[in-house]
N, C-alpha and C positions, 0 to 999 in steps of 0.2 A: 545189498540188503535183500533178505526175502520175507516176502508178506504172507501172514499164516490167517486161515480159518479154518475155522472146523463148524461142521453145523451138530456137532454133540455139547458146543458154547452156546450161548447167547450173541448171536449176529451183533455186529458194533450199530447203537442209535445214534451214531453220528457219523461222521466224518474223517472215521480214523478205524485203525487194523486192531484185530484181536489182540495180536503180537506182532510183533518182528524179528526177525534173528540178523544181527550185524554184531561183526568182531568176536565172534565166541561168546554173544551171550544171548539169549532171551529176553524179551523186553515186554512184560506185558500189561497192555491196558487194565483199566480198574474192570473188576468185575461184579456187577451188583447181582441180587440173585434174581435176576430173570430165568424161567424155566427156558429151555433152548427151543427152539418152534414157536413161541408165544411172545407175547408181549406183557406176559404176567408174574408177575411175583412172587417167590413160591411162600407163602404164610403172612401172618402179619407179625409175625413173632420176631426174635433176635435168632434164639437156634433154629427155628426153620430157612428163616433168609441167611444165616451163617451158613448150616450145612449147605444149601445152594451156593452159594460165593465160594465153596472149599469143592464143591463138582464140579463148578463152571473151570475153576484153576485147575484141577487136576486134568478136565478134558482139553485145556490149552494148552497144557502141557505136555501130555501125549501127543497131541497133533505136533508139537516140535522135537516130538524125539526125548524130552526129557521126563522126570519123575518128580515130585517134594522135594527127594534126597537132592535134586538140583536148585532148587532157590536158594538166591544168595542171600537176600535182602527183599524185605514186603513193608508195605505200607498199609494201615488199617484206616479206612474212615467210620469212625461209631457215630450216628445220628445223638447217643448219649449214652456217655461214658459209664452210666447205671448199667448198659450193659457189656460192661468190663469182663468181668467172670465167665459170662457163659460163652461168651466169643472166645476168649484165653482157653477153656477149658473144649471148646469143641478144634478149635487150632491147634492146641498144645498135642490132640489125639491126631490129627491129619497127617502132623508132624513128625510124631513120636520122639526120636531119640535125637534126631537133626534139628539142629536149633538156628534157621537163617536170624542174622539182625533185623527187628524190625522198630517201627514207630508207629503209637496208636495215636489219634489225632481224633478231638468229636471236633463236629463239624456243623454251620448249619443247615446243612440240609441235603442233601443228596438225589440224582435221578432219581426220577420216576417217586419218590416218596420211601427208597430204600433207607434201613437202619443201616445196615454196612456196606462199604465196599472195599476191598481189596486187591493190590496192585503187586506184580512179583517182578523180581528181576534174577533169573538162574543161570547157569554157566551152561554153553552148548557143548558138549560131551564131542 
């Protein structure tokens, strides 16, 4: 197994790796949208903490060598599911044409007081 950071993410507030890469695949923690350096949140909003949760995953992805085009599978936590659409619609553009499986799930509650978080699992190239 190899343990990944990038300090262009958000540092893990626990006890656990950004990512991991074992068996050909990428494995990555949830990512809430903390700004990376800080311990703050970036908006209060659903599309400002989305578009952070879609840099945080794109810069841990990088750091393992991969792209979007590599996730196979994500998991979405929504604080509430009201904000259905604007999460779909700013993921659906991250994404574009590559469509991983995923599941959205509200939940109640989430770090820090985030509306979303977001967990990926992509294929190591």
């Amino acid at each position: 197994m190899q343990f990944l950071h990038t300090d262009k993410a958000p540092k893990a507030i626990g006890p656990y790796s950004q990512a991991v890469i074992a068996g050909g695949f990428v494995f990555m923690s949830g990512q809430i949208p903390l700004i990376p350096g800080t311990t703050e949140l970036a908006g209060t909003d659903i599309e400002s903490q989305t578009r952070q949760v879609l840099a945080n995953i794109a810069a841990v992805l990088e750091s393992a060598g991969c792209s979007p085009a590599d996730v196979v599978q994500s998991r979405v936590f929504l604080a509430d599911l009201k904000d259905f659409q604007t999460l779909n619609t700013l993921y659906a553009a991250f994404f574009g044409e590559h469509k991983p499986v995923r599941t959205t799930i509200q939940v109640a509650g989430l770090p820090m007081g985030a509306l979303v978080e977001i967990e990926c699992l992509a294929v190591k190239k």
